[in-house]
N, CA, C and O atoms as a printed pandas DataFrame, in Angstrom:
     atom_number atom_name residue_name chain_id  residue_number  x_coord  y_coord  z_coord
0              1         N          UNK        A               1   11.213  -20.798   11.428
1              2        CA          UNK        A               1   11.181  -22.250   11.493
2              3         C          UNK        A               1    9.997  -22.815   10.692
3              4         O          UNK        A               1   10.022  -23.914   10.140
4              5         N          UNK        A               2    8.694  -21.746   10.676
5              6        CA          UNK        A               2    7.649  -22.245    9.681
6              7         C          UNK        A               2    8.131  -22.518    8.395
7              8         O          UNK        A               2    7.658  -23.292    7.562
8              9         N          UNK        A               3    9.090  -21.824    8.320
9             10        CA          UNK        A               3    9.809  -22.135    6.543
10            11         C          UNK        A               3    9.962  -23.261    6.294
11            12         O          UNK        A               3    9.381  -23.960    5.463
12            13         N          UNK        A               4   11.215  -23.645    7.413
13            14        CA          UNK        A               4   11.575  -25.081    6.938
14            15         C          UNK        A               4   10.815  -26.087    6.598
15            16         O          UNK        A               4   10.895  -26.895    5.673
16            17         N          UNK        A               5    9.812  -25.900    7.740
17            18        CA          UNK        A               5    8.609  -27.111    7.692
18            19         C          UNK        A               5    7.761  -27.442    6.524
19            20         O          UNK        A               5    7.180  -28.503    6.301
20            21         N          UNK        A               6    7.796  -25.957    5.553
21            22        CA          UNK        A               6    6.924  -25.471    4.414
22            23         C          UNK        A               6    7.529  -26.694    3.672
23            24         O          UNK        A               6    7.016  -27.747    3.293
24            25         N          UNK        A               7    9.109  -26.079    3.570
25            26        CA          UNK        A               7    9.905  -26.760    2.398
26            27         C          UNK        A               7   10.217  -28.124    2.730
27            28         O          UNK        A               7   11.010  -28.760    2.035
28            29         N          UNK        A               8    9.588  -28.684    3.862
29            30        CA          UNK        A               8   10.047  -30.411    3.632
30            31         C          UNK        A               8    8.603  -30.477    3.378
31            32         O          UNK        A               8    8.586  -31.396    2.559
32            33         N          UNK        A               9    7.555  -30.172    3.508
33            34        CA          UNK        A               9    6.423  -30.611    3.382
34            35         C          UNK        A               9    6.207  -30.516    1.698
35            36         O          UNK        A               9    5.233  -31.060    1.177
36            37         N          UNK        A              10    7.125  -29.836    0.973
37            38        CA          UNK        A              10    7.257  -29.473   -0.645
38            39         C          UNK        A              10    8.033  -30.440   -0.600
39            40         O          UNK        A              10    7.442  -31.348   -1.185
40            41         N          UNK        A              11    8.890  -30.754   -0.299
41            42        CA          UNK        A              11   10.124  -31.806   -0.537
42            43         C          UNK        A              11    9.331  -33.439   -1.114
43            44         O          UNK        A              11    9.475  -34.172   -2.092
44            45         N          UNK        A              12    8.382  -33.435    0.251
45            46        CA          UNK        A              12    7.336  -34.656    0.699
46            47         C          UNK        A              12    6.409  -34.618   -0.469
47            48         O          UNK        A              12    5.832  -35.704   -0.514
48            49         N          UNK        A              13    6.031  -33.854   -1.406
49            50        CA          UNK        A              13    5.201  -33.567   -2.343
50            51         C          UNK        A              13    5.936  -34.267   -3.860
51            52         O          UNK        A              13    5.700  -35.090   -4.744
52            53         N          UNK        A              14    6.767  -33.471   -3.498
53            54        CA          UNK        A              14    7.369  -33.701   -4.718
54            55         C          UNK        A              14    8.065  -35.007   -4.872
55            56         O          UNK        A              14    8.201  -35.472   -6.003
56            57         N          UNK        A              15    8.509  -35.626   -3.845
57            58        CA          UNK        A              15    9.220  -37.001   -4.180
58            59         C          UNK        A              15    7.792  -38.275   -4.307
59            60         O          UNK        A              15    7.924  -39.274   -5.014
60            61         N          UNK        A              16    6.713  -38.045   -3.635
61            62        CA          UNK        A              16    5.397  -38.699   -3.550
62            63         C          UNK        A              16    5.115  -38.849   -5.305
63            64         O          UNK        A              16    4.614  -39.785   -5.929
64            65         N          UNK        A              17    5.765  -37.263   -5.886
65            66        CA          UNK        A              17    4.947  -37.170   -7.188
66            67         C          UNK        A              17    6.023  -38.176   -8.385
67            68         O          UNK        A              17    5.657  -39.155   -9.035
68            69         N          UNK        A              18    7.298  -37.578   -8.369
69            70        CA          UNK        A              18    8.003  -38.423   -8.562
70            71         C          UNK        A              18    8.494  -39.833   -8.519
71            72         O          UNK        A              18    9.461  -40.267   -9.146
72            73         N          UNK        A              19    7.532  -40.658   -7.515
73            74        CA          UNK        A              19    7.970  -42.126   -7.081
74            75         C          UNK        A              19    7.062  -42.323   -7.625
75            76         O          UNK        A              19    7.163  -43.191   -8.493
76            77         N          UNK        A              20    5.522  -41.578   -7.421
77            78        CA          UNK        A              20    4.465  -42.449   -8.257
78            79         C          UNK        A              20    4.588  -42.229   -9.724
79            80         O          UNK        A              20    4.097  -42.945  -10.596
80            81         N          UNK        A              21    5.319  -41.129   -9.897
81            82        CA          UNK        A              21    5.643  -41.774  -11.884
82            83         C          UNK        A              21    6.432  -43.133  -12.136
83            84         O          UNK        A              21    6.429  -43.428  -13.331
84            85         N          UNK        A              22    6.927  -43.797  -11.539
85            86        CA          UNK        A              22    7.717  -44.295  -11.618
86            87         C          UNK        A              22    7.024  -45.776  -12.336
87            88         O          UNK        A              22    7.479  -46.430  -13.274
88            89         N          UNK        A              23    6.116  -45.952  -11.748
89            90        CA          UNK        A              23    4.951  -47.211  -12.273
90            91         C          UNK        A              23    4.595  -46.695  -13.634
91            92         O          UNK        A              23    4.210  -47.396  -14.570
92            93         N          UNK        A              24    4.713  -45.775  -13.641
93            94        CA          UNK        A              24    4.003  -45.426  -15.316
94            95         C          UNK        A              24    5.153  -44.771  -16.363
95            96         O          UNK        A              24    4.717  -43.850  -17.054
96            97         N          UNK        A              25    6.267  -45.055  -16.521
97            98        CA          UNK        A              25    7.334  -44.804  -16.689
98            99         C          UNK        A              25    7.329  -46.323  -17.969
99           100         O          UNK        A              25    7.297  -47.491  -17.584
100          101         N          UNK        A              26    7.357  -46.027  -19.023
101          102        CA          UNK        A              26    7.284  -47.147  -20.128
102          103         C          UNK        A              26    7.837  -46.722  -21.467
103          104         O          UNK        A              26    7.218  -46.755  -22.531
104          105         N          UNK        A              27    9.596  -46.151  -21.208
105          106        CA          UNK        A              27   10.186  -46.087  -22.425
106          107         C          UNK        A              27   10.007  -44.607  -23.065
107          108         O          UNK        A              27   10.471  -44.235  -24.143
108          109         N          UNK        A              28    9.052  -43.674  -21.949
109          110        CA          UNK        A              28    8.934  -42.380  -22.619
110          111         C          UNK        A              28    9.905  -41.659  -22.060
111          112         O          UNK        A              28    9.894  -41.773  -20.834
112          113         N          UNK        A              29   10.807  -40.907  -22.507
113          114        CA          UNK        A              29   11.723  -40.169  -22.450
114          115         C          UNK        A              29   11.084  -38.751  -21.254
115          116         O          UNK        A              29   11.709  -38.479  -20.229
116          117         N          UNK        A              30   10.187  -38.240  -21.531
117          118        CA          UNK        A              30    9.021  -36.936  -21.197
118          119         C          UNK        A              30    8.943  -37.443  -19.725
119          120         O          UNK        A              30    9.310  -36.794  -18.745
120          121         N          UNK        A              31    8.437  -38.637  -19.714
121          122        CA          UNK        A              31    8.190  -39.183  -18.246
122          123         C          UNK        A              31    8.987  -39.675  -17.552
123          124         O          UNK        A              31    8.665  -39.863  -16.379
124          125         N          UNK        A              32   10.223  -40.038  -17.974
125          126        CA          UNK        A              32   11.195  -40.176  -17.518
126          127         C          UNK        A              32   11.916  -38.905  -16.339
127          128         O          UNK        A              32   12.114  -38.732  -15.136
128          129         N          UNK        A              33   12.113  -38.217  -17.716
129          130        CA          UNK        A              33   12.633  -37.138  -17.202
130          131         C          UNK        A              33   11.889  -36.119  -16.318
131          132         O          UNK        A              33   12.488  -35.382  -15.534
132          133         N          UNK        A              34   10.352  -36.113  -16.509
133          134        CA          UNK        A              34    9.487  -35.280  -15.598
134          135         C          UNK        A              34    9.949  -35.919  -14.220
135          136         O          UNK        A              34   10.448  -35.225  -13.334
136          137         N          UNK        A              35    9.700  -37.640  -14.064
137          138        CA          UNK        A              35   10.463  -38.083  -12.858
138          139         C          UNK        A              35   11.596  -37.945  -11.974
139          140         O          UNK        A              35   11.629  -38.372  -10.820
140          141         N          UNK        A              36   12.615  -37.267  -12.625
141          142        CA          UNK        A              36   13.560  -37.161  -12.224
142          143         C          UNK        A              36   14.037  -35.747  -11.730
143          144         O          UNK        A              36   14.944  -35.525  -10.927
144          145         N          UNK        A              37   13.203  -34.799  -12.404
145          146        CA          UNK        A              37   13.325  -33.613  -12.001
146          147         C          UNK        A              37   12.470  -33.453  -10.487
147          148         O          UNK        A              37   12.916  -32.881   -9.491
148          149         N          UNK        A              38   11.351  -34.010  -10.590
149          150        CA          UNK        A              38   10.665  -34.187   -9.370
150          151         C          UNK        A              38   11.468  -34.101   -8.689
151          152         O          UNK        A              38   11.920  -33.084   -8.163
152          153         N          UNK        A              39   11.891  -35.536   -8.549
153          154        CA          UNK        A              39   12.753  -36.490   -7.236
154          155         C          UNK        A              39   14.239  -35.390   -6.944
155          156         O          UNK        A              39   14.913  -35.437   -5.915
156          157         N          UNK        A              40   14.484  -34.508   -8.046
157          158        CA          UNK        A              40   15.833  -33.433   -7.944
158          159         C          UNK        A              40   14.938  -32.428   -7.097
159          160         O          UNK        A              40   15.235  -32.526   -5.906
160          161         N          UNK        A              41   13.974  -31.528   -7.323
161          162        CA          UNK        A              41   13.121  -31.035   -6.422
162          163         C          UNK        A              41   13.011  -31.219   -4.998
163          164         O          UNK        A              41   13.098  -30.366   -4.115
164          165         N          UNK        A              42   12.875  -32.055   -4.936
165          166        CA          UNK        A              42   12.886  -32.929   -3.900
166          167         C          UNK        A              42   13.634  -32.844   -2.715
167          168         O          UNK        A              42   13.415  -32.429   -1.577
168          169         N          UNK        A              43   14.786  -33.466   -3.437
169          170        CA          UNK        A              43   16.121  -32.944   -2.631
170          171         C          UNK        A              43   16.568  -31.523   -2.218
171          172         O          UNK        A              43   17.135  -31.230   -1.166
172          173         N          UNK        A              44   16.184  -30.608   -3.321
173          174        CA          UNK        A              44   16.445  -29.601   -2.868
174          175         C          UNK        A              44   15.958  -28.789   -2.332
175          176         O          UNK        A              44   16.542  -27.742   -2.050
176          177         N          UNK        A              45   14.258  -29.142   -1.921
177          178        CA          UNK        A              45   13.795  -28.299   -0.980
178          179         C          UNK        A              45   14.072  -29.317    0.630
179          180         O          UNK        A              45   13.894  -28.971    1.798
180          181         N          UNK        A              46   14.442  -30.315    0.200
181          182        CA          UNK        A              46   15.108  -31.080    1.621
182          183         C          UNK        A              46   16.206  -30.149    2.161
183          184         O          UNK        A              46   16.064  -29.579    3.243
184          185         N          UNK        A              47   17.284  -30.003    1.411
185          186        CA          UNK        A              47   18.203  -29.425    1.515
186          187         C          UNK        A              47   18.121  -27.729    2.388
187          188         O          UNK        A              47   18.761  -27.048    3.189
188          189         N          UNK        A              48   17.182  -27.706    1.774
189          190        CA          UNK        A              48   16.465  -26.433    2.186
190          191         C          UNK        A              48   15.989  -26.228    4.068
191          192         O          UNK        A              48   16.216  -25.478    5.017
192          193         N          UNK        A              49   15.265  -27.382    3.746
193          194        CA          UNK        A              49   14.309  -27.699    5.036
194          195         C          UNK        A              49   15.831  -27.793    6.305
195          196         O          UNK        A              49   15.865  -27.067    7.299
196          197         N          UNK        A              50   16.749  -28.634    6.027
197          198        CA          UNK        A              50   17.562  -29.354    6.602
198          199         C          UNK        A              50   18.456  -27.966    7.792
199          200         O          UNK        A              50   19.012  -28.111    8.880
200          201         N          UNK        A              51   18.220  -26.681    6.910
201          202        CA          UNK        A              51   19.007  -25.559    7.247
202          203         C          UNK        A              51   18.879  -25.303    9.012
203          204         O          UNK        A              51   19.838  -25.186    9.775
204          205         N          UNK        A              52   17.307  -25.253    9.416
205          206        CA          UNK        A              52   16.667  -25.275   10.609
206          207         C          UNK        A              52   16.231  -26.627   11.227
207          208         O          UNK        A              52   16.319  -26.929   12.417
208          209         N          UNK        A              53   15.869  -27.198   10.473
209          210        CA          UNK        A              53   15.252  -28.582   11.226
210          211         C          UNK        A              53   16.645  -29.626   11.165
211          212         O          UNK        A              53   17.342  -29.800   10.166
212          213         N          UNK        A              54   16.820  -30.194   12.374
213          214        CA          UNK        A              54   17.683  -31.416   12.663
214          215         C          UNK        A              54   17.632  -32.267   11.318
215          216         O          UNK        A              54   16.621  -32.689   10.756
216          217         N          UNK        A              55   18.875  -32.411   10.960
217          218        CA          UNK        A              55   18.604  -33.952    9.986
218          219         C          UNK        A              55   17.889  -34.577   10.300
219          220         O          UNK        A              55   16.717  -34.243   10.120
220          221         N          UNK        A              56   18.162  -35.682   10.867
221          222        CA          UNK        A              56   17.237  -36.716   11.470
222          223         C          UNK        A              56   15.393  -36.427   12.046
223          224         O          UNK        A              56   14.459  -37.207   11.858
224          225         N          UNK        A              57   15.357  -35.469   12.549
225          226        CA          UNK        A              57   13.892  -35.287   12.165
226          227         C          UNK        A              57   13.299  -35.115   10.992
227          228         O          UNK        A              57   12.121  -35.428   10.821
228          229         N          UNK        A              58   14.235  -34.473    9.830
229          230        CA          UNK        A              58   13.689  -33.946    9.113
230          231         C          UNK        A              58   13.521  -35.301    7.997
231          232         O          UNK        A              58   12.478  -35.577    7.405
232          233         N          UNK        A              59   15.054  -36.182    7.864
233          234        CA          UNK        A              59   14.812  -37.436    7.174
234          235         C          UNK        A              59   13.456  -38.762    7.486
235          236         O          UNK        A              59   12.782  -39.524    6.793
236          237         N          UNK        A              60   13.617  -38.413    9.027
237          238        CA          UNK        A              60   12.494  -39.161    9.754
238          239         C          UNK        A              60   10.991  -38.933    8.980
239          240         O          UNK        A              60   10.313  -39.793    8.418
240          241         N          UNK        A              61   10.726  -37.596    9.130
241          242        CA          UNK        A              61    9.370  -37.100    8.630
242          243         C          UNK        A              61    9.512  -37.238    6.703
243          244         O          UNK        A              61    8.724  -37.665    5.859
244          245         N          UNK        A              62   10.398  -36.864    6.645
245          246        CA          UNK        A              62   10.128  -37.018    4.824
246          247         C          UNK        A              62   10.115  -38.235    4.211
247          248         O          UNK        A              62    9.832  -38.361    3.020
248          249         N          UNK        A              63   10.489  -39.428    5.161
249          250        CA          UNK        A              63   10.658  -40.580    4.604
250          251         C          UNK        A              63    9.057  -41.314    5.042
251          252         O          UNK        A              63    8.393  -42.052    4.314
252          253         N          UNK        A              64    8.840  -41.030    5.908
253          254        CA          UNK        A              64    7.553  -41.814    6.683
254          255         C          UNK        A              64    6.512  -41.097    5.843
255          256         O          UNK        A              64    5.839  -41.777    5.068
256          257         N          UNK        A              65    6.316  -39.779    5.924
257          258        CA          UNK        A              65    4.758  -39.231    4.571
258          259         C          UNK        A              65    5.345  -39.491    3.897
259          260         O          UNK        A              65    4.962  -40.651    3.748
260          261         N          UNK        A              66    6.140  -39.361    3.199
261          262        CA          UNK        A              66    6.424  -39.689    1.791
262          263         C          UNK        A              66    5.749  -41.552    1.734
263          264         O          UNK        A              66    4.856  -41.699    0.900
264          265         N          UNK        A              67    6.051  -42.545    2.358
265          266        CA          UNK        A              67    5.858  -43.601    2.342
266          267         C          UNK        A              67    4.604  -43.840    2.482
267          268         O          UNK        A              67    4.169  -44.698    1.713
268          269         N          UNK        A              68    3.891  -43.389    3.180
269          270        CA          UNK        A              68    2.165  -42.961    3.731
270          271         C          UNK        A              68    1.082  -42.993    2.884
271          272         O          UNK        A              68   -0.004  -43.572    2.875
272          273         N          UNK        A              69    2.110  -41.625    1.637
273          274        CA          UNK        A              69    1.714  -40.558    0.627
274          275         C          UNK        A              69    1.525  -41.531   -0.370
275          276         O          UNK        A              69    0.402  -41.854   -0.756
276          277         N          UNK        A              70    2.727  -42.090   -0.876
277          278        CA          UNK        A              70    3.009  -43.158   -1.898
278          279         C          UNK        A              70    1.357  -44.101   -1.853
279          280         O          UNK        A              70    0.404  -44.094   -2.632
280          281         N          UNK        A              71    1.626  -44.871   -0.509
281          282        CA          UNK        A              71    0.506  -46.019   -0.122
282          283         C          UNK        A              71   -0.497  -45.247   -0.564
283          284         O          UNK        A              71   -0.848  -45.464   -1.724
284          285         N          UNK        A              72   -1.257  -44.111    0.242
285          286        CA          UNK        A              72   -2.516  -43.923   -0.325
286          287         C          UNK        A              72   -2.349  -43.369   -1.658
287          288         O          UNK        A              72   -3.432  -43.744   -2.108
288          289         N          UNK        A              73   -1.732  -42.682   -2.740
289          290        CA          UNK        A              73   -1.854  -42.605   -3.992
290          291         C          UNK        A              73   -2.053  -43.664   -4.729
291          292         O          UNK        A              73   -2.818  -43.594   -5.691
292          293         N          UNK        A              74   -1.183  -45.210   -4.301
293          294        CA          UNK        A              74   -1.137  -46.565   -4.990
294          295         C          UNK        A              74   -2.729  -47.146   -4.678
295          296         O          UNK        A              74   -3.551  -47.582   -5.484
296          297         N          UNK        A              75   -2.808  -47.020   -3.564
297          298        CA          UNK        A              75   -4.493  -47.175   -2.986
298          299         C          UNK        A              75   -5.961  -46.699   -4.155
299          300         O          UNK        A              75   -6.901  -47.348   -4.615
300          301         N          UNK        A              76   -5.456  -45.057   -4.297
301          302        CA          UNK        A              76   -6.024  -44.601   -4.956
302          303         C          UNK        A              76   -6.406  -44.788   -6.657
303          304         O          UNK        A              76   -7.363  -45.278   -7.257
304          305         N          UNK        A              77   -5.293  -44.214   -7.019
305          306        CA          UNK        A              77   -4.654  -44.655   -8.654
306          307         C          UNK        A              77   -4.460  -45.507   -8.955
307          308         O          UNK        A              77   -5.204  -45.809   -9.888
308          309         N          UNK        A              78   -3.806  -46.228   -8.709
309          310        CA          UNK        A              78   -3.237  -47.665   -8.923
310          311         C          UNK        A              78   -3.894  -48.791   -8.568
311          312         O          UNK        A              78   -3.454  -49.908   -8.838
312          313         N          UNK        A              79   -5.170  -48.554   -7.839
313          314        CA          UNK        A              79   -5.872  -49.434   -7.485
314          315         C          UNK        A              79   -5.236  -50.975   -6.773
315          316         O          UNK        A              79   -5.536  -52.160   -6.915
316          317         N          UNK        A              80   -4.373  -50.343   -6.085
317          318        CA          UNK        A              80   -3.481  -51.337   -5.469
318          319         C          UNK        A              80   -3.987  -51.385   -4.019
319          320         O          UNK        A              80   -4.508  -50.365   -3.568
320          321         N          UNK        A              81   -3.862  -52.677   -3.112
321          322        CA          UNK        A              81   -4.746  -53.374   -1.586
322          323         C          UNK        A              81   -3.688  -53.315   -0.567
323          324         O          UNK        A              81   -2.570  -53.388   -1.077
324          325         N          UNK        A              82   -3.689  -53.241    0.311
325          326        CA          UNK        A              82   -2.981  -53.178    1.954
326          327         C          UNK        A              82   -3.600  -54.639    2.683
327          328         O          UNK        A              82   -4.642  -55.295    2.650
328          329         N          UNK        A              83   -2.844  -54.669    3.060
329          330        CA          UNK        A              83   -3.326  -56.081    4.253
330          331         C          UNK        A              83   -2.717  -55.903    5.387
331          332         O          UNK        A              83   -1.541  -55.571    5.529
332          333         N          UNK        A              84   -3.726  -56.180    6.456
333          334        CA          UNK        A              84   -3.658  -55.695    8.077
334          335         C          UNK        A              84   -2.432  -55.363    8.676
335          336         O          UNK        A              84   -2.397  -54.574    9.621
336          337         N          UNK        A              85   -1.300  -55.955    8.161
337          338        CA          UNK        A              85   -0.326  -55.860    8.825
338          339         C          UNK        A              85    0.491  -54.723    8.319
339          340         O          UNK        A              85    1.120  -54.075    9.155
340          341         N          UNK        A              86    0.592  -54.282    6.630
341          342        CA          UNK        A              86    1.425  -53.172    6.053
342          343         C          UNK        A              86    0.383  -52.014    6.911
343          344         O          UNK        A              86    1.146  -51.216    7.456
344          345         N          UNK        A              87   -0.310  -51.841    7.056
345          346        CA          UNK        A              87   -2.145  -51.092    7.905
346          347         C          UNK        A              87   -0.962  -50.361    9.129
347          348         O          UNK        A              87   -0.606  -49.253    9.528
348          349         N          UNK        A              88   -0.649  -51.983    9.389
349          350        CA          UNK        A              88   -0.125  -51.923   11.151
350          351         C          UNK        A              88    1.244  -51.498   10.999
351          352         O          UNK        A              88    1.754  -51.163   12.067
352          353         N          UNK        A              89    1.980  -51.413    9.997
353          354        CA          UNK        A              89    3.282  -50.919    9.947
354          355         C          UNK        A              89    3.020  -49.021   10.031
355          356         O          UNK        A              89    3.118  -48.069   10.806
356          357         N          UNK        A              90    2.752  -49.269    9.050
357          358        CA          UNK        A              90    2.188  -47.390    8.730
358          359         C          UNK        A              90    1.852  -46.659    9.784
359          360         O          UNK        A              90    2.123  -45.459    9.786
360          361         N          UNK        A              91    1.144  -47.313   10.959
361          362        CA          UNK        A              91    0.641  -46.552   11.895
362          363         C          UNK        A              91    1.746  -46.809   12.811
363          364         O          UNK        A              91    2.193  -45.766   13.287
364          365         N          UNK        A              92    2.380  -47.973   13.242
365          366        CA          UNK        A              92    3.804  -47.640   13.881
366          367         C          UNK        A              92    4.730  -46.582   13.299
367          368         O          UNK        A              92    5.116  -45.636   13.985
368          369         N          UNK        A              93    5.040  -46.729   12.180
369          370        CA          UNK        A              93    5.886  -45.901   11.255
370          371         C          UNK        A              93    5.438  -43.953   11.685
371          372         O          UNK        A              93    6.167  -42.980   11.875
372          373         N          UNK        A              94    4.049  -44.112   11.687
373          374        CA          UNK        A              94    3.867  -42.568   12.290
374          375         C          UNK        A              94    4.053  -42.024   13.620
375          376         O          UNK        A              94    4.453  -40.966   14.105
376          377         N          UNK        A              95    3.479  -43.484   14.160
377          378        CA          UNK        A              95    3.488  -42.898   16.050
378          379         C          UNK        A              95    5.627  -42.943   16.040
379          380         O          UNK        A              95    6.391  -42.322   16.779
380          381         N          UNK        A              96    5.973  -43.967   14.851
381          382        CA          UNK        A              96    7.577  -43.155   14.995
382          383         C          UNK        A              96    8.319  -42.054   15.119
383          384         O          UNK        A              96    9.188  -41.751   15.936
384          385         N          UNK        A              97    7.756  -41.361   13.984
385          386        CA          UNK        A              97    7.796  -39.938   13.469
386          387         C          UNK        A              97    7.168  -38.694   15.074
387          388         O          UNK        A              97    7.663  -37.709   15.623
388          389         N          UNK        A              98    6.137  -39.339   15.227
389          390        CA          UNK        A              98    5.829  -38.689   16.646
390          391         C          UNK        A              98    6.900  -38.622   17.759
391          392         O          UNK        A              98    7.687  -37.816   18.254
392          393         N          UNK        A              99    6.496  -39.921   17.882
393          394        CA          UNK        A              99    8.144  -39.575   19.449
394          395         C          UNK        A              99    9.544  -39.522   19.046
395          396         O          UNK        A              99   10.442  -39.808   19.838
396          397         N          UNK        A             100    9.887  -38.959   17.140
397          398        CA          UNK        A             100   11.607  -38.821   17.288
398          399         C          UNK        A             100   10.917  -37.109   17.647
399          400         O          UNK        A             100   11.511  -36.549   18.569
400          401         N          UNK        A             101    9.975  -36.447   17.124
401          402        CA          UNK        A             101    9.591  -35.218   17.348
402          403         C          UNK        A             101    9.595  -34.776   18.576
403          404         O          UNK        A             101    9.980  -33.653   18.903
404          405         N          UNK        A             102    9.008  -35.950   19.603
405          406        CA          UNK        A             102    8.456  -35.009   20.910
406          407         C          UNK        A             102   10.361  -35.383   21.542
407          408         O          UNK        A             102   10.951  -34.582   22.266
408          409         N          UNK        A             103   10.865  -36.436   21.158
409          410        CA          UNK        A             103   12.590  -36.276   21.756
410          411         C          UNK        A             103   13.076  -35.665   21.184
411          412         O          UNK        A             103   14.222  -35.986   21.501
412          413         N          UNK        A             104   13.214  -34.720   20.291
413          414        CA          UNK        A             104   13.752  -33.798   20.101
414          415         C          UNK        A             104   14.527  -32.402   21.152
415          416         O          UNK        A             104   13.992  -31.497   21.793
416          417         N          UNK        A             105   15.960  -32.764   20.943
417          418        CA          UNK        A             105   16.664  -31.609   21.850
418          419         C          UNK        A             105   16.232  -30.564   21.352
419          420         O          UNK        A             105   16.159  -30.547   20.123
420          421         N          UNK        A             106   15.899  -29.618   21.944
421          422        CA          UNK        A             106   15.882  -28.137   21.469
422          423         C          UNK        A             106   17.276  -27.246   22.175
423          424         O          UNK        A             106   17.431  -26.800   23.312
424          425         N          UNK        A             107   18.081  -27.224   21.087
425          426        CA          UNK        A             107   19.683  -26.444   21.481
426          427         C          UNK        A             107   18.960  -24.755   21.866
427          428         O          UNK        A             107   17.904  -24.183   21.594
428          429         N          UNK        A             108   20.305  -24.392   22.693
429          430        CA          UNK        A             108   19.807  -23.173   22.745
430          431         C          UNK        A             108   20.313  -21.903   22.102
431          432         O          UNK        A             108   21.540  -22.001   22.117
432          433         N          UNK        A             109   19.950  -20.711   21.522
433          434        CA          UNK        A             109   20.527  -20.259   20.742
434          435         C          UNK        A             109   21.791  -19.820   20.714
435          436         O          UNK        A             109   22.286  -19.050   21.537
436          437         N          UNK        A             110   22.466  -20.420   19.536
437          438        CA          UNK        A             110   23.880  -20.467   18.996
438          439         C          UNK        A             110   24.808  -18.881   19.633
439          440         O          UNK        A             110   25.875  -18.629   20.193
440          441         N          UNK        A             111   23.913  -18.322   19.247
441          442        CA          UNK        A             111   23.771  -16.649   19.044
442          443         C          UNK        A             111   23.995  -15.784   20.396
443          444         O          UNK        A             111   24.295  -14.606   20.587
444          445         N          UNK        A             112   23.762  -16.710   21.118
445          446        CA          UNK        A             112   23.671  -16.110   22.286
446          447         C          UNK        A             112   25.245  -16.241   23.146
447          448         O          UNK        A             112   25.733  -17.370   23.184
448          449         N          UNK        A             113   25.831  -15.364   23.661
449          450        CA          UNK        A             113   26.922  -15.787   24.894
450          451         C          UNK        A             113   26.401  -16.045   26.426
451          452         O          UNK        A             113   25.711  -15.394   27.211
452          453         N          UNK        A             114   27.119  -17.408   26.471
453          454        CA          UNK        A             114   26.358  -17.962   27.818
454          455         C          UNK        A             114   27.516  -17.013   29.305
455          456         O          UNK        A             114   28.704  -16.702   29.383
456          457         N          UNK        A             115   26.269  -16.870   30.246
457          458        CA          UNK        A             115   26.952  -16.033   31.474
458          459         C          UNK        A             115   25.831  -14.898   31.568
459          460         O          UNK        A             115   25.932  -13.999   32.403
């Protein structure tokens, strides 16, 4: 199960890297396409991740860091500002990600015959 987690946390990397090309994306073909392979990356270590981890947790968590990820890179690089309230979204947006985690069913193994 550590796997999966590896590969959305690569998934989360790679689409972060890919969205932030996206601002700097000005008619070059190179950057274009570096973007897009990312964001294909992306998906496919989602795809990956998705094998063990629930969809929905797993879309939950890759969409929220990824969104997080984005903000503080734009913060960083981009020299772009937050105001109190996007502040106050982000931190709802995580304590989200927290309790779809802690509700999480845990099925019991498939594998097993019940009796």
């Amino acid at each position: 199960m550590f796997k999966n987690w590896l590969f959305l946390f690569v998934a989360i990397i790679f689409e972060v890297c890919g969205v932030s090309l996206m601002k700097q994306i000005d008619e070059n073909w190179l950057k274009y396409s570096t973007m897009c392979c990312m964001i294909a990356i992306s998906y496919y270590f989602m795809a990956l991740a998705i094998r063990k981890i629930p969809v929905a947790i797993a879309y939950a968590v890759w969409e929220v860091l990824g969104l997080i990820l984005v903000v503080l890179f734009s913060l960083v690089v981009f020299g772009e500002s937050l105001s109190y309230w996007q502040i106050f979204a982000m931190i709802l947006a995580g304590c989200g990600i927290l309790l779809i985690n802690l509700g999480e069913v845990h099925e019991e193994n498939p594998n097993k015959e019940n009796g």
